[in-house]
N, C-alpha and C positions, 0 to 999 in steps of 0.2 A: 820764277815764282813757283814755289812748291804745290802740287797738288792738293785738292782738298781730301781730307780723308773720307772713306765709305760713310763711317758712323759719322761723322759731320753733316754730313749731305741728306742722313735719316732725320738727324736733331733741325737742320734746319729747315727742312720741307714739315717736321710735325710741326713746329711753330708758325710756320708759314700760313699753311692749313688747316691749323686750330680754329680761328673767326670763322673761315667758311663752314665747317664741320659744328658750331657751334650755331653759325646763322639756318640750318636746316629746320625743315619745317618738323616737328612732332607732333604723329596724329592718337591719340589716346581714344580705344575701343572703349563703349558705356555701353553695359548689357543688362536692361531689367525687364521683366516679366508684364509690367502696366502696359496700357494699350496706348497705340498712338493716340494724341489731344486730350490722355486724363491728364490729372492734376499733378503726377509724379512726370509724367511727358512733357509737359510744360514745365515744370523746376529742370529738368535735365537739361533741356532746349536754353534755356534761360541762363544756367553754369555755363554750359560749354561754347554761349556769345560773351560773357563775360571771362570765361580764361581768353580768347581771342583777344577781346580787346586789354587786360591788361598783360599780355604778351607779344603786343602790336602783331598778331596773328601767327606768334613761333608756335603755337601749342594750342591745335586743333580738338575739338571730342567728339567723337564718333557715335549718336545715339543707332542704338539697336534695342528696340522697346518690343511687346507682345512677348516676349520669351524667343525672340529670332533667334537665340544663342544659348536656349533652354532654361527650362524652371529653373527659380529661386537656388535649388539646390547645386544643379550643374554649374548655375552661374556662380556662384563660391567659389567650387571648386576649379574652374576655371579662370579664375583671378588669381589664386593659389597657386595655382601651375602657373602662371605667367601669361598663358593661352589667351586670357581678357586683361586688360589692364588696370576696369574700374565697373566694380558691380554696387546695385541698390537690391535691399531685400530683405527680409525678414527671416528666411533659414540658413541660418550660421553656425549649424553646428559643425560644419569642415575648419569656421575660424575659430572657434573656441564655445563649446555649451554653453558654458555659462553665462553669456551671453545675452539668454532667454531670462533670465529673473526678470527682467522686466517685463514679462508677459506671467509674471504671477496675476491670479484672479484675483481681480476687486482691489489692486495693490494702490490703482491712480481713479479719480473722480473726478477730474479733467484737465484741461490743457493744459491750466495755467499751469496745475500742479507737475502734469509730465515735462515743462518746459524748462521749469525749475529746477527739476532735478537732472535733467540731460546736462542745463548749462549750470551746474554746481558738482562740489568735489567728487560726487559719487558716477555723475558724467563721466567726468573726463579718467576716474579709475576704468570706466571699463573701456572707453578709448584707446588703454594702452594695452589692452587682453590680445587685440590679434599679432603683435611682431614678432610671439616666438613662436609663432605659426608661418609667418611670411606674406603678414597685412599691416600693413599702414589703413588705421581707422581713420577716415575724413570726417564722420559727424554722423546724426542720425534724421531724417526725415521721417515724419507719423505714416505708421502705415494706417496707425488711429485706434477707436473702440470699437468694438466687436459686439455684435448681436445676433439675433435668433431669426431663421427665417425657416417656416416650413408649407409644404405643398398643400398640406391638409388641413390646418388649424393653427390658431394661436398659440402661442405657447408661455404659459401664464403660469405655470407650480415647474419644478423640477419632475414630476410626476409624466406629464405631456412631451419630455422629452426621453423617456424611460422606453427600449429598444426599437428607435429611431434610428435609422441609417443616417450620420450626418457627416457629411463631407466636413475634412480638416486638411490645412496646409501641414506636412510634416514636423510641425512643431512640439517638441516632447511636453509641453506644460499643457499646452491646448491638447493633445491627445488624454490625456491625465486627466485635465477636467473634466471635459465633455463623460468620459465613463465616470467619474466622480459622480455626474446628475443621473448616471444612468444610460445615458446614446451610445450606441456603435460608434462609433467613431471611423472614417474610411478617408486613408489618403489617397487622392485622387490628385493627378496635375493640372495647374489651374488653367492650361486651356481644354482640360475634357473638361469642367465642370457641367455647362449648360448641358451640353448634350446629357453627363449624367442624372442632372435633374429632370431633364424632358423625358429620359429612359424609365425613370422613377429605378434606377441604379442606386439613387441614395433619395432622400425622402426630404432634404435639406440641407439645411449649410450655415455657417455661422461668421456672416459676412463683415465686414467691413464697409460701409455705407456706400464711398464710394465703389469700390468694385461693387457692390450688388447692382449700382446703377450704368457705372461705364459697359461692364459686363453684358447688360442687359437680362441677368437674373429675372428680374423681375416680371419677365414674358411667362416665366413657365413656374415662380414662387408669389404666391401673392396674400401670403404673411410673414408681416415684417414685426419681431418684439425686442421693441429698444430694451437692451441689458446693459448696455456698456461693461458685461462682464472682465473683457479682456484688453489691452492696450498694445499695442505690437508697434513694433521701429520696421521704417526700412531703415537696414541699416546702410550705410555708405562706406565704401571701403575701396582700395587698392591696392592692388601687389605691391609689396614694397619696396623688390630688388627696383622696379619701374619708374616708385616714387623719386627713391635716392638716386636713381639716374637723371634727373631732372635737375638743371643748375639751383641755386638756392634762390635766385629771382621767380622762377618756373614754382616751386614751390610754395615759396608766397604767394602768385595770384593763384595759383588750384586754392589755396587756405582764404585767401580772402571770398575767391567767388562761391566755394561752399559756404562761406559764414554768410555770403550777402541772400544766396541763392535760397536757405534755411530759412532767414529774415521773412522773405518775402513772401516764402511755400505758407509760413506758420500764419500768417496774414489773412492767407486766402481761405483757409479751413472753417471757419465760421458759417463764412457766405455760401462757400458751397455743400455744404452739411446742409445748412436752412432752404438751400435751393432744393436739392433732390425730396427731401423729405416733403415742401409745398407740390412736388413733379407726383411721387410717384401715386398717390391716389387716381390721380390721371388715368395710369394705368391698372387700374384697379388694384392696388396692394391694400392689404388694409394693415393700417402699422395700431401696436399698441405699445402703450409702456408697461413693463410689469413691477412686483414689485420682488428687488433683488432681496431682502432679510432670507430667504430659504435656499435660494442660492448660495448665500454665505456663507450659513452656518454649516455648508458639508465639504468647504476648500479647506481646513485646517489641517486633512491629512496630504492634502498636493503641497503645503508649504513643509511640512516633515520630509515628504519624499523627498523634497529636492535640497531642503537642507542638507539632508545625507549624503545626495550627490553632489554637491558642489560646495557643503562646507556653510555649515550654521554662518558664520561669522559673514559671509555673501549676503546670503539673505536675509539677516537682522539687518545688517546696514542700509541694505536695499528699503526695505521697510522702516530703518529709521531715519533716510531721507525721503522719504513719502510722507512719513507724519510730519516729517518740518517743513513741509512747503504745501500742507492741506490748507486749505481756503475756506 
């Protein structure tokens, strides 16, 4: 009987071996900035039991919440390098600027309308902005609307916010704005913040409902002025050489359990907006609504600027799937 050849013995140990090499467990890092038990804590917890179960447990996710693996921005660029496997967040400018047009002022007046347009064609164009970056976009979670909170008073004219220190996430269109009414504007990482309001470092902040309340803001800010100025995504994303590494079963449930995981986040927003908001008087905040007309009328030159940076024809479309899905 003739001996087997070397390279035989390779081809048929890799075949051999393939199902075992195949049957291994894969455990996928998830790095965002929310704090354990918010409401982006719980959507995470919630994906990463549901890729389990339709992976009959091949495909593990690893949450890493508070910023254990750093702010918003590190964590970009950390999924980018491969270093993370799968980030949530709102500063993206490592996966692509433009990005941000959905954080134009005044662009959405509420859910329905932002939900609309995430899951309609202009959605899913910017879904495919990060792969010549080296992201696989999975969808977008609210990080929500944005309002006014300051240490000292209400803030009811554009005027009242006129050289105010106001803390902002690195976001180019919100740093834009805020000087558009007149604030300082101060990027600050979102776990200094407390301490910087307590420091009177910054003099306010321009929160997102929940965080001002998971955060506990609201110990050392105690006015709160609904503006729904602003609308931010966390966005959802992963490396992508990581994703394509995944058999195409594996990628189907990652797609199915962010679609469900979405579902269910978008559900819960309601309830707990109306919660905090009955909470925080409690703690003595005093909330007002104001009225946005003078707000509005001085964003017309932050949709110019950024026109120019990322191209008129972005930001029409953006704005003209905003008007078609107004309510």
């Amino acid at each position: 009987m003739r001996p087997i050849p070397a390279y035989a013995v390779v081809v048929i140990l890799a075949v051999l071996l393939a199902p075992i090499a195949h049957a291994q467990t894969v455990t996928l890092r998830l790095a965002h900035a929310s704090s354990t038990g918010s409401l982006i804590d719980q959507a995470v917890l919630r994906f990463a039991g549901e890729v389990s179960r339709l992976t009959a447990g091949k495909v593990k996710i690893q949450d890493f919440p508070n910023g254990e693996l750093g702010d918003e921005g590190p964590i970009a660029e950390g999924v980018g390098s491969g270093a993370i496997d799968i980030g949530l967040g709102g500063v993206v400018d490592p996966i692509d600027p433009r990005l941000n047009v959905l954080a134009l002022p005044f662009l959405f007046s509420s859910f329905a309308q932002v939900h609309a347009v995430l899951d309609g064609p202009f959605g899913k164009r910017l879904l495919t902005m990060g792969a010549a970056h080296g992201y696989h976009m999975l969808g977008f979670l609210d990080s929500g609307f944005r309002d006014f909170a300051d240490t000292r008073r209400p803030i009811v004219t554009p005027a009242n916010l006129k050289g105010l220190k106001i803390r902002v996430p690195p976001i180019p269109v919100i740093l834009q704005t805020m000087r558009a009414f007149g604030a300082l504007p101060q990027s600050i990482p979102f776990d200094q913040v407390y301490t910087a309001l307590q420091s009177h470092v910054v003099d306010g902040v321009e929160p997102e409902l929940r965080d001002f309340y998971d955060q506990k803001w609201y110990e050392v800010v105690k006015y709160l002025s609904l503006s729904n100025y602003i609308w931010t995504a966390n966005y959802w994303y992963m490396n992508k050489a990581r994703y394509d590494s995944l058999t195409p079963a594996e990628q189907r449930a990652i797609d199915q359990a962010v679609a469900d995981t979405t579902a269910w986040y978008r559900g819960q927003l309601g309830a707990v907006y109306a919660s905090i908001l009955h909470k925080l008087p409690d703690y003595g905040v005093k909330v007002n609504k104001l009225d946005t007309a003078p707000f509005r009328a001085m964003v017309a030159p932050i949709y110019k600027h950024f026109a120019e940076l990322w191209g008129a024809e972005l930001v029409a479309s953006a704005r003209a799937a905003a008007d078609a899905t107004q309510h």
